[in-house]
Backbone bond lengths (Angstrom), bond angles and torsions (degrees), N, CA, C in turn:
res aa  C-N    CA-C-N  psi(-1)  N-CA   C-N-CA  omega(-1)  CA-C   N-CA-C  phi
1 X - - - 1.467 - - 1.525 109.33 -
2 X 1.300 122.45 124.17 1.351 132.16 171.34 1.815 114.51 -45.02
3 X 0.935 112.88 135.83 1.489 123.20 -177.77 1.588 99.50 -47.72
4 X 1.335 132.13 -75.15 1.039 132.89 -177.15 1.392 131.38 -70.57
5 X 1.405 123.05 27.78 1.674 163.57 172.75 1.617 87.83 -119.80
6 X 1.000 137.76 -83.53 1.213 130.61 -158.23 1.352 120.34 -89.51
7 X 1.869 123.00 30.14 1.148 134.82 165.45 1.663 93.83 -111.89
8 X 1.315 121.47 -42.64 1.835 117.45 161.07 1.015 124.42 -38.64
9 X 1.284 105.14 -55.78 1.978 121.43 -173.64 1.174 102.38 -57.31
10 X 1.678 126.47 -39.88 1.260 122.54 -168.25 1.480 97.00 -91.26
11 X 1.396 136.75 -46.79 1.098 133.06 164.03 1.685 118.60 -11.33
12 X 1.385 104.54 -77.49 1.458 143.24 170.53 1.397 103.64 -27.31
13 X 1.494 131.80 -71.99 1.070 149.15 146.64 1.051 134.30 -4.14
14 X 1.296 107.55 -79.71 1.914 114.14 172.78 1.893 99.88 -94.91
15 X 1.182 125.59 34.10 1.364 134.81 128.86 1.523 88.60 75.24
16 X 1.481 134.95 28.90 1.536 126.08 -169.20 1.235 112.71 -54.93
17 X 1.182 136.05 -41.70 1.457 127.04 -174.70 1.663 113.70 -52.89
18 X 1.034 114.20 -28.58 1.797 125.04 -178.10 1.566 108.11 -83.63
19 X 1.737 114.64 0.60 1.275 126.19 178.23 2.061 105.47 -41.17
20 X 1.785 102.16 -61.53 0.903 110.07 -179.30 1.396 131.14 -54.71
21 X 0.911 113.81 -7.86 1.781 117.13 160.61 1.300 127.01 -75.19
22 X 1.567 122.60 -0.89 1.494 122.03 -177.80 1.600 90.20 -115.52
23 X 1.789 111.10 -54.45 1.425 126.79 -175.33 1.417 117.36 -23.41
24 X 1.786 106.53 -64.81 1.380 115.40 -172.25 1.059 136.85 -73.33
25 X 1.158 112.11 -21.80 2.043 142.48 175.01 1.638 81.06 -66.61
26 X 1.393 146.59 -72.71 1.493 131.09 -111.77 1.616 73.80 -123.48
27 X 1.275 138.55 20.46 1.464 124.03 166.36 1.767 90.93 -107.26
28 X 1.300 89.48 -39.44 1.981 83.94 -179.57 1.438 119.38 -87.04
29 X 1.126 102.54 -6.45 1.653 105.74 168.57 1.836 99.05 -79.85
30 X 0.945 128.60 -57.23 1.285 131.88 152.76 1.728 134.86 9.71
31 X 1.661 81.04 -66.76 1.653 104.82 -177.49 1.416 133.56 -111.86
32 X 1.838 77.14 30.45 1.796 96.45 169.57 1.063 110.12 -85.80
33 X 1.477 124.50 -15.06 1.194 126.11 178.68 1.289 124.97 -61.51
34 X 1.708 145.14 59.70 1.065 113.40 -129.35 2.036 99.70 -98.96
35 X 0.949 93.04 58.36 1.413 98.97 174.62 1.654 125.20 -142.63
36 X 1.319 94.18 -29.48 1.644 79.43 174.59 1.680 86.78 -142.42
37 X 1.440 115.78 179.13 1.348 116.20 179.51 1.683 92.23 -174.61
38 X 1.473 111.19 122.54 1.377 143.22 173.05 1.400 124.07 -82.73
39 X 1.198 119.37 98.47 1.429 107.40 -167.76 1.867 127.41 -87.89
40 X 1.180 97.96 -13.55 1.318 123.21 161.97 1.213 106.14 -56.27
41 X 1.264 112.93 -54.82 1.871 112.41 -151.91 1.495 92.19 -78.87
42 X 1.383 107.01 -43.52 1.926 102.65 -176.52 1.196 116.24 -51.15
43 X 1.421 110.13 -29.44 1.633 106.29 -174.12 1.473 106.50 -68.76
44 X 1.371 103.60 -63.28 2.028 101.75 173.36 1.012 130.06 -49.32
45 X 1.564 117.27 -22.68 1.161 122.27 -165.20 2.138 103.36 -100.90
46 X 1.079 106.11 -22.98 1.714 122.69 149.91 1.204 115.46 -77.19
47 X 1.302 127.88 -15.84 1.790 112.66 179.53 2.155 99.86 -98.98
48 X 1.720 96.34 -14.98 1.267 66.05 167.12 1.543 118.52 -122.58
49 X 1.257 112.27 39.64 1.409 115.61 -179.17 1.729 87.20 -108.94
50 X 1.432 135.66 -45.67 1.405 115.71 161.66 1.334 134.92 -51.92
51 X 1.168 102.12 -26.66 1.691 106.63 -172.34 1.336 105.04 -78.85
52 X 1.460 120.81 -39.78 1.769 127.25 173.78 1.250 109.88 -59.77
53 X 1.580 122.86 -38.56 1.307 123.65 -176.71 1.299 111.03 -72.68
54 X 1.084 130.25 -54.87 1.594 137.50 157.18 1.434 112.34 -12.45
55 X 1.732 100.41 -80.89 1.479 124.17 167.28 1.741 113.66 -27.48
56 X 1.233 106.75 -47.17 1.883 104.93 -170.69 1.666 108.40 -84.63
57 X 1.659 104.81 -23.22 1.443 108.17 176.85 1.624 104.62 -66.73
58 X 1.369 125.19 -49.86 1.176 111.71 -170.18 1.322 114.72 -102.50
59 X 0.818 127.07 34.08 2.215 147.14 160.46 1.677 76.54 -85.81
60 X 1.480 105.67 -75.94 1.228 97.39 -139.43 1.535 123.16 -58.97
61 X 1.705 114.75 -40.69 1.181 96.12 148.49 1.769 154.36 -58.31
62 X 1.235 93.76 -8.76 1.610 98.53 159.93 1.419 126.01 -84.73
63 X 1.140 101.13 -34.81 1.698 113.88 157.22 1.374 117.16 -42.09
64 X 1.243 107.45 -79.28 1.555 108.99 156.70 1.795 127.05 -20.17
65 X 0.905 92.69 -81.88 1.439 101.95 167.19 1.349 105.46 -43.63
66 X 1.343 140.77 -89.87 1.017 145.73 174.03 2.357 110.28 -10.69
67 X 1.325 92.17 -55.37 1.568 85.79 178.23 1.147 123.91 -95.40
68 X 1.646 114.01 21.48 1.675 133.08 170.66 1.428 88.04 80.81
69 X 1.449 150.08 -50.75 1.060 128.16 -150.31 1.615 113.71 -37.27
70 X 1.512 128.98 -69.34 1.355 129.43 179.23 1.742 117.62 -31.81
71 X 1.817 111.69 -28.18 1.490 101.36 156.53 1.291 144.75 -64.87
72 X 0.982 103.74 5.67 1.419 131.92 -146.16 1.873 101.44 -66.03
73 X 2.071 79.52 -60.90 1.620 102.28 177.73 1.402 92.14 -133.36
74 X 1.581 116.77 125.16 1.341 139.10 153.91 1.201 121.91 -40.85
75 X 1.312 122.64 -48.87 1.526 135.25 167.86 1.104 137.75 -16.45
76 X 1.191 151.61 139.08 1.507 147.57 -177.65 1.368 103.37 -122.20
77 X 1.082 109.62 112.09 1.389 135.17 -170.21 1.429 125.17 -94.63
78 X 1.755 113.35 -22.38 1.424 114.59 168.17 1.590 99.66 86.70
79 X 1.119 103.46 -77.00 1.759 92.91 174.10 1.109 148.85 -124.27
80 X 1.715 115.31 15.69 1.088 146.14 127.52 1.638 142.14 -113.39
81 X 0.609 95.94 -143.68 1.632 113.09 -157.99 1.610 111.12 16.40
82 X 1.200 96.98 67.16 1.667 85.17 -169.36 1.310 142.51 82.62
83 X 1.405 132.43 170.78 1.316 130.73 173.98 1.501 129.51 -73.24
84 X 1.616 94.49 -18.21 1.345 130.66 -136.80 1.802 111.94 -1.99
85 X 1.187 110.26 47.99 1.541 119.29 171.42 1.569 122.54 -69.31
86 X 1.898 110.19 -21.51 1.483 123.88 171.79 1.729 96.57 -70.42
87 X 1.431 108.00 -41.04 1.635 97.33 -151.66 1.301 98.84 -87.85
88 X 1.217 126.31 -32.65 1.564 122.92 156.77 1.550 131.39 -54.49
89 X 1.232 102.64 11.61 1.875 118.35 176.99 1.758 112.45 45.27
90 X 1.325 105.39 31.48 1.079 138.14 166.29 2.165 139.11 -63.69
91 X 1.722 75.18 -34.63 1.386 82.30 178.37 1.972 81.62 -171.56
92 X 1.308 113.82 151.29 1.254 127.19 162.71 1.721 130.13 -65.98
93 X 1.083 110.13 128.80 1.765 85.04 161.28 1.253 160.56 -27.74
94 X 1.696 85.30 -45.08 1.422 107.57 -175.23 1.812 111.28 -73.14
95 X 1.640 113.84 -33.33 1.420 112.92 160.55 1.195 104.44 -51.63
96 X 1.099 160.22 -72.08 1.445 160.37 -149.07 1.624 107.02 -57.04
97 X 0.998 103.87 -30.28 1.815 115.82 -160.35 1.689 95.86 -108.08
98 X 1.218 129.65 -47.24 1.507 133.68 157.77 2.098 116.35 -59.31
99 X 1.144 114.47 -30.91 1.740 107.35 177.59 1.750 96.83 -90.23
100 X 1.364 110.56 -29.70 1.038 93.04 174.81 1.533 138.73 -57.09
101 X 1.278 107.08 -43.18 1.492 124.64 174.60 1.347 92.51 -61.22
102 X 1.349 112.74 -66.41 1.988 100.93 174.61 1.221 111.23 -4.79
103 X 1.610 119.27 -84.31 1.185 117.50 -137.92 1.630 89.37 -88.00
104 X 1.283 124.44 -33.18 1.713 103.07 161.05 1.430 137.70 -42.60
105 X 1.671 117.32 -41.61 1.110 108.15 161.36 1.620 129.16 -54.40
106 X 1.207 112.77 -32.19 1.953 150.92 174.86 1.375 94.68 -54.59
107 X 1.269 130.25 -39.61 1.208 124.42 -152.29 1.807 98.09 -99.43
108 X 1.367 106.24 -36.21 1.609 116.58 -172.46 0.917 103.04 -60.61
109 X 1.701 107.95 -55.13 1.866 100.28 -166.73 1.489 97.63 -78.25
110 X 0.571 141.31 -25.41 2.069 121.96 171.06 1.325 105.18 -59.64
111 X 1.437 137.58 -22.24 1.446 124.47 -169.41 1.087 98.82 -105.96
112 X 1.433 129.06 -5.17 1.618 134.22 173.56 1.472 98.63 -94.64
113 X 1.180 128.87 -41.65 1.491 102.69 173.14 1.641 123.89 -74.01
114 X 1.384 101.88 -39.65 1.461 103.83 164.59 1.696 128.37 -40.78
115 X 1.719 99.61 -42.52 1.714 111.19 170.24 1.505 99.27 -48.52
116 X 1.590 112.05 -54.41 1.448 118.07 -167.92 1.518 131.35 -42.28
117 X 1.588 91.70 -48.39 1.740 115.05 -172.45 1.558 101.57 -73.16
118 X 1.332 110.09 -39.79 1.401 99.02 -165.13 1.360 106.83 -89.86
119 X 1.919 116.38 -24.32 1.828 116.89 173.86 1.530 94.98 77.46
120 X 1.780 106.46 42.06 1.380 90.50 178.84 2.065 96.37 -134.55
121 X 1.092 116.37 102.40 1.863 115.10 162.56 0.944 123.16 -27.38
122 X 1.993 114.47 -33.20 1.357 98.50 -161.64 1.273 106.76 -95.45
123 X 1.719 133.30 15.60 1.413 153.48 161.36 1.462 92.81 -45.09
124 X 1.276 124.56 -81.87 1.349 148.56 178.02 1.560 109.93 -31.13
125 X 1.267 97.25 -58.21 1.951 96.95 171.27 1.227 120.13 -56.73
126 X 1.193 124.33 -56.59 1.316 143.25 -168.44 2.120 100.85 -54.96
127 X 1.313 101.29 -45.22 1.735 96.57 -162.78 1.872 90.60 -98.58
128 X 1.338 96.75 -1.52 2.046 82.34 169.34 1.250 102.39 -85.64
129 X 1.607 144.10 -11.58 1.679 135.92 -140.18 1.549 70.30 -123.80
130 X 1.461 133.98 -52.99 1.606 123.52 174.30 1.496 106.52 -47.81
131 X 1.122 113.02 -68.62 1.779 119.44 -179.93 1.450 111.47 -35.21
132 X 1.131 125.22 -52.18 1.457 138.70 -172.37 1.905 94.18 -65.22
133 X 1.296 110.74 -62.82 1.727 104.86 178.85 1.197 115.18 -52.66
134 X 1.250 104.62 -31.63 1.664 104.93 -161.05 1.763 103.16 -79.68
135 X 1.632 120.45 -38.35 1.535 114.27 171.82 1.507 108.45 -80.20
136 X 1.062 122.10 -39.85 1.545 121.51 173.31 1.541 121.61 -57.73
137 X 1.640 114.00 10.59 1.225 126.16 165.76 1.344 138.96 -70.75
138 X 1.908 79.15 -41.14 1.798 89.54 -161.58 2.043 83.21 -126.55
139 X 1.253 113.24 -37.28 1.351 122.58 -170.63 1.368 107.26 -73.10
140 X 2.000 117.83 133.34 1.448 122.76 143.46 1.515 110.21 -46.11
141 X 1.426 111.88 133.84 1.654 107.14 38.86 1.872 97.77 -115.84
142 X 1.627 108.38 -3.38 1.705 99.30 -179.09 1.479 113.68 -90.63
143 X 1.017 125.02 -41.73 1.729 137.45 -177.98 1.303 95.54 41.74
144 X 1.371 123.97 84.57 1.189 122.62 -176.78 1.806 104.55 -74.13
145 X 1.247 141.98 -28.37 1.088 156.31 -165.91 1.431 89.32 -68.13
146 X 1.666 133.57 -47.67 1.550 113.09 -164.14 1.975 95.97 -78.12
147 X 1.480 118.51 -13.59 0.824 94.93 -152.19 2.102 115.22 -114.19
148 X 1.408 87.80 38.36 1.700 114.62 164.10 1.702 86.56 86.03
149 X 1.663 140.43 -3.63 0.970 150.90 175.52 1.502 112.22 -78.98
150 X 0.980 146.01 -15.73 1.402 154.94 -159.55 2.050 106.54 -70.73
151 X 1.924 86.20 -49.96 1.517 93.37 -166.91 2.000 105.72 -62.91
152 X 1.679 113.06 -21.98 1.275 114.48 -171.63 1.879 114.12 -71.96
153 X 1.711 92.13 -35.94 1.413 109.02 -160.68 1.817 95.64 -65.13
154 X 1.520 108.90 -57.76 1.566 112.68 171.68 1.360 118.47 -46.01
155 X 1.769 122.15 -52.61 1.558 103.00 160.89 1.311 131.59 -57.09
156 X 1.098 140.90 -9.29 1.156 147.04 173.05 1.868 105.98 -81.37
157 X 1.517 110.65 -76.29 1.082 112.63 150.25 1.451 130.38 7.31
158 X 1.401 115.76 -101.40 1.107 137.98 173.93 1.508 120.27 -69.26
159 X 1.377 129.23 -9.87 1.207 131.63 177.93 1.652 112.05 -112.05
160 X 1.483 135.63 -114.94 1.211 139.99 -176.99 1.774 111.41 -47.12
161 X 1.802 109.95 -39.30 1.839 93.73 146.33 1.095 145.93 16.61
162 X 1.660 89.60 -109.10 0.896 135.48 167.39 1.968 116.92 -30.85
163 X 1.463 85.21 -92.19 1.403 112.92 -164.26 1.770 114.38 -65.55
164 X 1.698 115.18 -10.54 1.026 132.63 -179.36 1.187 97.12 -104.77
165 X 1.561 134.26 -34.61 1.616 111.37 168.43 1.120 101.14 -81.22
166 X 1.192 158.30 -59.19 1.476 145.24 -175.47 2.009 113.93 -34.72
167 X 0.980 104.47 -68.02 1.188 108.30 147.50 1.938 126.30 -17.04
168 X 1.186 85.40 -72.76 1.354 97.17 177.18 1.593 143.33 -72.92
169 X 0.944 91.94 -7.17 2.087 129.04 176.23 1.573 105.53 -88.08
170 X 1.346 103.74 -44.80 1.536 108.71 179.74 1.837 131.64 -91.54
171 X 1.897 90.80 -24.97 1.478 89.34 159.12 1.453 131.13 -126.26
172 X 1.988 99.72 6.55 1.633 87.33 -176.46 1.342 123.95 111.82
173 X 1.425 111.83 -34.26 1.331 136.18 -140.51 1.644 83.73 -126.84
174 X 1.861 103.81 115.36 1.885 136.95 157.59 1.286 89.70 -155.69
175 X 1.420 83.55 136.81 1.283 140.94 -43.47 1.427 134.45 -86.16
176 X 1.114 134.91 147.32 1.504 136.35 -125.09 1.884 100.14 -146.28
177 X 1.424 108.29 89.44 1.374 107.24 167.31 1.880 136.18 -46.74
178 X 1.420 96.43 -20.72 1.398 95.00 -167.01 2.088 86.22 -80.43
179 X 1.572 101.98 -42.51 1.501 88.77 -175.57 1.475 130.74 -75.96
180 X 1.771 89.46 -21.82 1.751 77.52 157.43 1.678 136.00 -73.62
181 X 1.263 109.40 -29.52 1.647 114.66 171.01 1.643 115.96 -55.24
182 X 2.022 93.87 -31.25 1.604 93.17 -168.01 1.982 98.83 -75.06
183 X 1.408 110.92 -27.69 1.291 117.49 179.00 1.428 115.63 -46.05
184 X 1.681 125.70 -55.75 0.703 147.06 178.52 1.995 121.83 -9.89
185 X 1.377 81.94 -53.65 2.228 89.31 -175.03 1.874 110.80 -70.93
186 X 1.315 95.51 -35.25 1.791 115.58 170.27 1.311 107.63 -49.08
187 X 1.808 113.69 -69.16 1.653 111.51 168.87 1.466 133.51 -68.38
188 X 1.481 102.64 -15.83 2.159 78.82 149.70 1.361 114.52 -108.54
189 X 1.065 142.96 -10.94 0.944 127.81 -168.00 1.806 96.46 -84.74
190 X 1.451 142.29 -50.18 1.494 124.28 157.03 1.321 103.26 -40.20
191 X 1.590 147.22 -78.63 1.291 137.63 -169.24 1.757 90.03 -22.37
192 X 1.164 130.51 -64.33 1.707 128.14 -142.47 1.167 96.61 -69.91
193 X 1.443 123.10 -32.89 1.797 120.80 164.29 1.491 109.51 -46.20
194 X 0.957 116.14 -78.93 1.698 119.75 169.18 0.982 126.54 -24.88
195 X 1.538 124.97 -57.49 1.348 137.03 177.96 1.722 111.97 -75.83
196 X 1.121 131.69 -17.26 1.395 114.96 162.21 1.218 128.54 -108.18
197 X 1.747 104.92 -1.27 1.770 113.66 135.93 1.206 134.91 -36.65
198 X 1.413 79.44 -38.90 1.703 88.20 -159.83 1.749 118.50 -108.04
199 X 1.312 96.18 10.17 1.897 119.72 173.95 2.645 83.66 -66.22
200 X 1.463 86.93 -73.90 1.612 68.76 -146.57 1.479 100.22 -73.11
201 X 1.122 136.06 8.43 1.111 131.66 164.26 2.024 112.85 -61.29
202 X 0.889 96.86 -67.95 1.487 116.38 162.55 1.896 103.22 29.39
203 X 1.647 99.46 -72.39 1.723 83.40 -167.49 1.081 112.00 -62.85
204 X 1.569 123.06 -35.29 1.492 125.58 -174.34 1.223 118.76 -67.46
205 X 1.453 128.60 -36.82 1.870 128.89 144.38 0.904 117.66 -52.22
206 X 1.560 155.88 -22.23 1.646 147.88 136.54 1.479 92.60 -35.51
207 X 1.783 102.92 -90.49 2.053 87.09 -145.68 1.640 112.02 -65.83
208 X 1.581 123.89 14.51 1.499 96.37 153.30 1.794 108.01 -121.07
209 X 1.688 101.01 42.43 1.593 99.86 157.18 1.472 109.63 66.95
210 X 1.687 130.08 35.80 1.196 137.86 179.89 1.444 88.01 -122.10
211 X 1.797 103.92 119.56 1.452 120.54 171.19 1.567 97.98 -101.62
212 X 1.300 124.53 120.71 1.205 133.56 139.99 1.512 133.18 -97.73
213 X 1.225 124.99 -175.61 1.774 112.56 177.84 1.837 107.53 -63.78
214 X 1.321 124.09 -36.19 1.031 98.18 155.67 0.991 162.84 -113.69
215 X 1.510 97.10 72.13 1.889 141.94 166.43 1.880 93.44 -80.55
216 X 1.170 100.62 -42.75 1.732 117.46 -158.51 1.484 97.88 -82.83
217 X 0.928 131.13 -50.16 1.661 133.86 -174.16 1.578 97.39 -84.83
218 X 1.346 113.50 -50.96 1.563 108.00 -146.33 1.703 109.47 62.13
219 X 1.701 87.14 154.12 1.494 100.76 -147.53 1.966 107.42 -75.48
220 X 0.843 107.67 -25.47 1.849 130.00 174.15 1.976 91.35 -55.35
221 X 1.069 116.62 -53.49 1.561 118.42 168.18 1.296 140.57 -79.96
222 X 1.369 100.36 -21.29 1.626 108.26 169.76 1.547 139.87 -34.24
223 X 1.403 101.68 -29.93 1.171 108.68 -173.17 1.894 106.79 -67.81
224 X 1.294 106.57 -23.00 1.501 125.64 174.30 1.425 101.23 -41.44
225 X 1.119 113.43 -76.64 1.735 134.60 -160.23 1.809 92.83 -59.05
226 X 1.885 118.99 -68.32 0.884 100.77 172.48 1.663 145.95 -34.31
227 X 1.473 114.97 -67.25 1.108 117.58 152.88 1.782 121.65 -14.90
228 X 1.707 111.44 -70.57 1.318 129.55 171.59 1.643 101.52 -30.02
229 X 1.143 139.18 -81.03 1.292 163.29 -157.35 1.717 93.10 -51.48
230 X 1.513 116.28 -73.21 1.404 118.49 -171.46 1.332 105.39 -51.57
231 X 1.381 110.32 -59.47 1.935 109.67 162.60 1.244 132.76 -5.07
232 X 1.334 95.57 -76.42 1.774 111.35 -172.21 1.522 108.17 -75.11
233 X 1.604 122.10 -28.88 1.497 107.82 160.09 1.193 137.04 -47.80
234 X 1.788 104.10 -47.27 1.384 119.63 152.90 1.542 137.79 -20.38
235 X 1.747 91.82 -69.18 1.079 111.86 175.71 1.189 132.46 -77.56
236 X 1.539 118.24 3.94 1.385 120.59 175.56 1.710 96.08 -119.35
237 X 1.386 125.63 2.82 1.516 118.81 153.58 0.909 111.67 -68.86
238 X 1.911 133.60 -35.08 1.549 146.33 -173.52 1.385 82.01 -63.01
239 X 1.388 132.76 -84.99 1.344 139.17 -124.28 1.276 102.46 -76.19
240 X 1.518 132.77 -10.52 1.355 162.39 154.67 1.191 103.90 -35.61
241 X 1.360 97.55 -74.18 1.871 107.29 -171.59 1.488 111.06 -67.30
242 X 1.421 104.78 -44.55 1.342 92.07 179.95 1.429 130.14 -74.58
243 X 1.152 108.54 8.89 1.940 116.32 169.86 1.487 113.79 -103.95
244 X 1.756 111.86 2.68 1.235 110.98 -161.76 1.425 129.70 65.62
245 X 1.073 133.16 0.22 1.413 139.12 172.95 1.794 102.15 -62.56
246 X 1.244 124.19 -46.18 1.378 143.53 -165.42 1.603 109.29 -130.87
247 X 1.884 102.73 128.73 1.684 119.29 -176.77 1.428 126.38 -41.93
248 X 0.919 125.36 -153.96 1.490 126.80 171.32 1.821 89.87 -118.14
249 X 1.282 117.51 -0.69 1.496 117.26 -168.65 2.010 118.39 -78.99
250 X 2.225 75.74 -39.55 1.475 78.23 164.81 1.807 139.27 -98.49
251 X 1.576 88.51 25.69 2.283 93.58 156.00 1.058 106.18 -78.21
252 X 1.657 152.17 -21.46 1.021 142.68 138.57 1.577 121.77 3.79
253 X 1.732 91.43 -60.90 1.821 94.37 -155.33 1.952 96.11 -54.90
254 X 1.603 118.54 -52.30 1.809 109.49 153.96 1.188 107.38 13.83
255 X 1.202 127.63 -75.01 1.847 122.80 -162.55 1.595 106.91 -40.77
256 X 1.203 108.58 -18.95 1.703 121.00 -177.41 1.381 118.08 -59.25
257 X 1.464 95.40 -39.07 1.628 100.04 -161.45 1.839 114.06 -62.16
258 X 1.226 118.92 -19.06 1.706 110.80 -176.72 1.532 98.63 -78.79
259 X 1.384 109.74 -19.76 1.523 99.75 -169.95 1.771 108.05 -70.55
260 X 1.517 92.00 -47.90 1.539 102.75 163.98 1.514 128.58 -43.45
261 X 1.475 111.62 -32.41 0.926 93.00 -175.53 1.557 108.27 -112.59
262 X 1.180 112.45 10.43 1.688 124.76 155.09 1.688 115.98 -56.31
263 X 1.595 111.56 -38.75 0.978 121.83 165.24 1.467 139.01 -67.71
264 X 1.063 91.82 -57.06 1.872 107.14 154.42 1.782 127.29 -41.29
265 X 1.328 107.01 -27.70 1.401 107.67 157.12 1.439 134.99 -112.30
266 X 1.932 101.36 7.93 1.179 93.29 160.42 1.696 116.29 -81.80
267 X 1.543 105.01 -31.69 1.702 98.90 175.31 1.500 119.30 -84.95
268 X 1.274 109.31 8.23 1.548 119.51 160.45 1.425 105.47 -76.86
269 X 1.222 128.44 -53.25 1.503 135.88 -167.34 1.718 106.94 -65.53
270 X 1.473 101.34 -60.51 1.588 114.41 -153.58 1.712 112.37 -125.45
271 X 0.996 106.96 31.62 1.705 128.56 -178.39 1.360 92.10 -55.03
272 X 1.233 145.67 -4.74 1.205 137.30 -174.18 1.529 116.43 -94.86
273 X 1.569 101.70 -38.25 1.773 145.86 -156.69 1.825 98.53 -84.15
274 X 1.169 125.05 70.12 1.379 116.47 167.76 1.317 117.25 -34.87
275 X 1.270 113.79 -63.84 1.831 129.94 -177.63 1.747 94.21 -24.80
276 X 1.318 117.24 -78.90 1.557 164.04 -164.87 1.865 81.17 -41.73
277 X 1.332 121.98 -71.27 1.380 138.83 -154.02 1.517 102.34 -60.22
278 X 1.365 108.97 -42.78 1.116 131.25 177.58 1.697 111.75 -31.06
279 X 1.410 94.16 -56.93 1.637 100.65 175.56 1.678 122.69 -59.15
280 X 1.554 103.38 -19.77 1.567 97.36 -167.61 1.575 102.30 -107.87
281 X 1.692 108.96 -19.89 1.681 92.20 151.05 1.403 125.63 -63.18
282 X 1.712 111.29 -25.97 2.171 97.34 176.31 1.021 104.75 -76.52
283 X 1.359 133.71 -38.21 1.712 136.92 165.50 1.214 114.79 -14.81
284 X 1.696 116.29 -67.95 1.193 135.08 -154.39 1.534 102.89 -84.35
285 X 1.393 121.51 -45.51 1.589 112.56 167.46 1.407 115.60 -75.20
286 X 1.186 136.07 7.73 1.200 131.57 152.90 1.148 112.44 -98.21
287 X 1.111 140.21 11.53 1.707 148.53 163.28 1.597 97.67 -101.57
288 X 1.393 134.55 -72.45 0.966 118.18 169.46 1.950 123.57 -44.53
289 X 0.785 125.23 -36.82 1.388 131.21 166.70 1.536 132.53 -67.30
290 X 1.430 114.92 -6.65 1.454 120.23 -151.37 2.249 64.84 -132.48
291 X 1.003 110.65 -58.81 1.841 93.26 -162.73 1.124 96.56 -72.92
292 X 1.689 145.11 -6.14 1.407 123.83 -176.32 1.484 97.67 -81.49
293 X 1.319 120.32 -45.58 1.313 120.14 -179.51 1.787 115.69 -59.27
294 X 1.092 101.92 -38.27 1.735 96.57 177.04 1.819 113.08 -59.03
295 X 1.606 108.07 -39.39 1.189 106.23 -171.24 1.503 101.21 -81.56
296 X 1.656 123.91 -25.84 1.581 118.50 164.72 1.258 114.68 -40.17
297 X 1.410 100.36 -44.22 2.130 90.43 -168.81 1.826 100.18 -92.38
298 X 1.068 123.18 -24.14 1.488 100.25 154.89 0.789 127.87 -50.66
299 X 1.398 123.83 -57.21 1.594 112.21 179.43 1.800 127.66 -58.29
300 X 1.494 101.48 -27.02 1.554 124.03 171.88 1.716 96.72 -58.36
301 X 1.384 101.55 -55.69 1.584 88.68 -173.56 1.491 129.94 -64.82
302 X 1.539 103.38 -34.38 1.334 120.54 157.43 1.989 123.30 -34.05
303 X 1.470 80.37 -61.58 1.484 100.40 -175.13 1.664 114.48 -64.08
304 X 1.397 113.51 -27.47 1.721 123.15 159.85 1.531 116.68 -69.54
305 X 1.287 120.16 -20.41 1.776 95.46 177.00 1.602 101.87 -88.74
């Protein structure tokens, strides 16, 4: 296999393009601090928020695999259902289940040196109760994902997480209301990644017994919940600014919302149509991706006066 075939495959695999959904939350959780900023600690404290993310990307596709669901549909979907790189005889299981531990071990010792630098235990607490969510996602014996629990574990995850350990590495300070409210737009708007993944996925999570929220809507309604989700991110960037926690820089991220709702009627229309769906999962990570960065440089700008 050509080097640059087998930097894709691996690409493909540990899901890198979705990197930016853990990355940007815990750089801007970071630079709320607007007074001092540690550059040491960011680095450890970024090598192990990638390495965990890594780590849960490839559990979860073995998980998958592991409970047949990913057989379900052969298909490569780009931004759901998996990598399906096992079912394409592409790569083995056992790589998936062996890099994984990799980057788990990868992930420990960064939160053990980080405990170190800062001389603080509760470093250690904090990324075992993440660690514990993060395998109890995709892994028996909880799999919170089959069990309509998945969409909570990722807001949490990817939202107050995130942006509350970043936060918290740099000043000391759990738990911290202004950074959890600011967390807030990060955890639904990733939840809304998930959740309009998981619209055309839908029949193939029935017959292998994976309840998600849309078990609860059904997929003819989904667009409900979606919509809901992009909403309240919105609306807690407004409620942001208006408490002063967040600039006048980030109403900007707003420009988002037609895209959002470009999306919202494609899985209103064609929730059936993977191909079709396809478009309103890049939609949606480019909405999540385009407002994390707007509220990054608010807070950057913040953090300069």
């Amino acid at each position: 296999m050509a080097g640059s075939s087998r930097f894709g495959l691996i690409a493909r695999a540990l899901r890198l393009p979705f990197m930016t959904a853990s990355v940007l939350p815990f750089i801007y959780g970071s630079l709320l601090s607007e007074y001092r900023f540690r550059p040491a600690v960011f680095v450890l404290g970024l090598g192990a928020v990638i390495c965990t993310h890594l780590y849960a990307n490839l559990l979860n596709d073995y998980a998958d695999s592991r409970s047949g669901l990913d057989w379900q549909d052969t298909r490569w979907f780009v931004f759901f259902g998996g990598s399906k790189v096992i079912q394409q005889g592409l790569l083995p299981e056992r790589w998936f289940r062996t890099v994984a531990r990799g980057f788990g071990i990868a992930a420990v010792l960064c939160v053990a040196a980080l405990a170190f630098v800062l001389r603080s235990p509760q470093v250690a607490g904090y990324f075992l109760a993440i660690g514990f969510l993060t395998r109890a996602y995709s892994a028996p014996p909880f799999k919170l994902s089959y069990r309509g629990m998945g969409e909570v574990a990722i807001f949490i995850l990817f939202g107050p997480a995130l942006v509350m350990g970043g936060f918290f590495i740099q000043t000391g300070v759990f738990p911290s209301i202004k950074s959890f409210l600011l967390a807030l737009p990060f955890g639904f708007l990733t939840t809304a990644i998930l959740f309009v993944n998981e619209i055309p996925d839908f029949p193939q999570d029935s017959k292998a017994g994976k309840k998600t929220w849309v078990s609860i809507s059904g997929q003819s309604q989904a667009f409900i919940v979606y919509y809901a989700l992009i909403g309240l991110a919105y609306l807690y960037i407004l409620f942001n600014c208006l408490l002063g926690n967040a600039g006048v820089f980030s109403m900007s991220s707003l420009g988002m919302i037609p895209l959002a709702w470009q999306a919202g009627r494609i899985v209103k229309r064609h929730y059936q149509d993977k191909r079709l769906c396809m478009r309103a999962s890049q939609l949606t990570i480019i909405i999540q991706t385009a407002t994390s960065v707007v509220l990054l440089i608010d807070a950057w700008l913040k953090w300069r006066r």
